[in-house]
C-alpha positions in Angstrom: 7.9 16.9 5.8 7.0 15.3 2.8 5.5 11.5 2.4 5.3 9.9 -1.4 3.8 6.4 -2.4 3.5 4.9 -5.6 1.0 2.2 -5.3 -0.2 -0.3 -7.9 -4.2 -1.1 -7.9 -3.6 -5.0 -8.5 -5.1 -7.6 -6.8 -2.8 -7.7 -3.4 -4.1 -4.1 -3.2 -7.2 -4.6 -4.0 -7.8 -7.0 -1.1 -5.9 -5.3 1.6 -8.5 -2.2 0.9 -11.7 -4.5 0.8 -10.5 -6.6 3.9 -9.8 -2.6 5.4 -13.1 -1.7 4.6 -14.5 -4.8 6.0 -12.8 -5.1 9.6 -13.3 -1.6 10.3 -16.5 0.6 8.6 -18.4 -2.4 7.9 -17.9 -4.4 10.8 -20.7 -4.8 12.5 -22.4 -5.6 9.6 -19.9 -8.4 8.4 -19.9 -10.2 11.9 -23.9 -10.1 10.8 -23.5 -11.3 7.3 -21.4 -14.0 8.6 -23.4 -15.4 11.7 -25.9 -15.8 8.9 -24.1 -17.7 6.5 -22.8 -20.0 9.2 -26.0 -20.6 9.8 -27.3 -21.2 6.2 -24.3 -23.7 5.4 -25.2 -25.6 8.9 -29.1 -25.7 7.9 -28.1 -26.3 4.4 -26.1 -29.5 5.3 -28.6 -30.9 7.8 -31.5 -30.4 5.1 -28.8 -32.0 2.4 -28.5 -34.9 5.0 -31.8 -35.4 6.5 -33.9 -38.8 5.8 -30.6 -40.8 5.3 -31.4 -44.6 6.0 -29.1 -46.7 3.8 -26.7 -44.0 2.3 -26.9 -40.7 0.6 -29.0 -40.9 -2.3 -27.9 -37.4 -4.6 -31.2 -36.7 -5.8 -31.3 -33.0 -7.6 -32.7 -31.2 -4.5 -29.8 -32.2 -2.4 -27.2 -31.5 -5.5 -28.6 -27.9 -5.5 -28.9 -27.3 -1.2 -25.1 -28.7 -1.2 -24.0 -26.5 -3.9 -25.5 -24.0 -2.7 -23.8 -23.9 0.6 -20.4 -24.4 -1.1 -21.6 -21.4 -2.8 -21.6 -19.6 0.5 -18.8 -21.2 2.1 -16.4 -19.8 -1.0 -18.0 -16.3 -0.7 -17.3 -16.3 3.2 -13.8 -17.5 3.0 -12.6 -15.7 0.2 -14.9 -12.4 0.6 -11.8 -9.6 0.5 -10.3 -11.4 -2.7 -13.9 -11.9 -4.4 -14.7 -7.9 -3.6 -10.8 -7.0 -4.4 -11.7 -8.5 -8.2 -15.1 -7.0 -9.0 -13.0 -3.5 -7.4 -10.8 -4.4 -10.5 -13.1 -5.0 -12.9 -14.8 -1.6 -11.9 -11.6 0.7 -12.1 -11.2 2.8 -14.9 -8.5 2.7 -17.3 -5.9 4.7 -16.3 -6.2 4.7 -13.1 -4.2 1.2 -11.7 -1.1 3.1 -10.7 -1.5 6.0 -8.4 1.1 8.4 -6.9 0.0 9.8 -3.8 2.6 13.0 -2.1 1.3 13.3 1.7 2.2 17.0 3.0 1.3 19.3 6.2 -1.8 20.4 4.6 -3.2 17.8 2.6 -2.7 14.6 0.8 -2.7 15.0 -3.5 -3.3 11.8 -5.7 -2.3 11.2 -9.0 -3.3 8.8 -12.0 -3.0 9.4 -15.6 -6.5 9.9 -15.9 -6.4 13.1 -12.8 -5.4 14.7 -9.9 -6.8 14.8 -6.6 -6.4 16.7 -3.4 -7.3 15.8 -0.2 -7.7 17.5 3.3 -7.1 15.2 6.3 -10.6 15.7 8.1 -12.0 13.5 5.1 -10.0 10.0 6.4 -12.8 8.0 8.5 -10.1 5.7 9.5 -6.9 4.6 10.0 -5.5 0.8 9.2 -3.0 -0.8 8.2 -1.8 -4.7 6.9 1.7 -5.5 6.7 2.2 -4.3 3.5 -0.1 -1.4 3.1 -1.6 1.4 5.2 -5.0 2.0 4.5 -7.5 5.2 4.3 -11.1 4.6 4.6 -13.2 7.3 3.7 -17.2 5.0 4.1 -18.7 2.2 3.9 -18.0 1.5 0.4 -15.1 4.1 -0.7 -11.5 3.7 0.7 -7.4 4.1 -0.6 -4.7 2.1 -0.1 -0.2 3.3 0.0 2.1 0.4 -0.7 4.6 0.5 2.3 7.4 -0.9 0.0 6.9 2.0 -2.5 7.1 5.0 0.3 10.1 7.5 0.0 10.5 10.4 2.1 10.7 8.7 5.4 9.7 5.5 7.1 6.6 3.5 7.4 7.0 4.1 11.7 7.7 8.2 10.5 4.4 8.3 8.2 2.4 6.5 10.6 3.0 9.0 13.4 2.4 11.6 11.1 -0.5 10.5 9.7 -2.4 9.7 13.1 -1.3 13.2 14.1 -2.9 15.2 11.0 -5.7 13.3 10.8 -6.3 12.8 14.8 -7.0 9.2 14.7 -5.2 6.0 16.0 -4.2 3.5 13.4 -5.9 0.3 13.5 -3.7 -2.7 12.7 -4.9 -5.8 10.7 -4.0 -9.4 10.6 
């Protein structure tokens, strides 16, 4: 049985793989990062609004503490797009259009830059958005297949054969 995606590193992509990497290696960590910005926007707002008797005076310190927390409140609601675009702006040329041919041995991928070939024991883990399945290989390093672009079989066909090559479940993100 043979599995082929063509997948386009744009945007979309980009931020189904960082919100991938982000609900499953980096996990604990992000539900870290998070409880403390939370809790720098709360502070943030309450030092912004402290010693108000008559109305808000916008003096330059409470400019910068609210501006700051907008900062932050950006950053945490838009992390997967924000980390998507520097992803972007760090690929090589060449390399935004990738043709990946899933076999019984081994996965190969393919740019116009190179080739690559990959043996199943290297996928960390499995997830998957609704329009793309994602591999994460760390922390920081992970590859995403465009569902709509797969020939060779199904999306429900690939997924069972993926999670029995590689001997993990597939995790499934909202």
């Amino acid at each position: 049985m043979e599995f082929i995606f063509e997948t386009t590193y744009n945007q979309k992509a980009l931020t189904a793989m960082a919100k991938g990497i982000r609900k499953t290696a980096r996990k604990k960590r992000t539900k870290r990062s998070h409880i403390f910005g939370w809790i720098v926007i709360a502070l943030a707002v309450l030092l912004a609004l402290a010693d108000i008797k008559d109305g808000i005076e916008f003096t330059a310190n409470r400019i910068i503490t609210l501006l700051a927390a907008l900062v932050i409140l950006i950053v945490l609601l838009f992390e997967d797009k924000i980390n998507g675009y520097f992803a972007r702006k760090r690929m090589l040329p060449g390399t935004e259009k990738v043709k990946a041919t899933f076999t019984e041995e081994g996965f190969r991928s393919g740019t116009e830059v190179g080739k690559t070939e990959w043996n199943y024991d290297r996928v960390l883990i499995l997830a998957e958005t609704k329009d793309y399945f994602i591999f994460v290989f760390s922390s920081s390093h992970a590859q995403v297949y465009d569902k709509n672009n797969l020939s060779g079989g199904t999306a429900q066909e690939f997924r069972k054969f993926i999670c029995e090559r590689t001997g993990k479940t597939m995790t499934t993100l909202k």
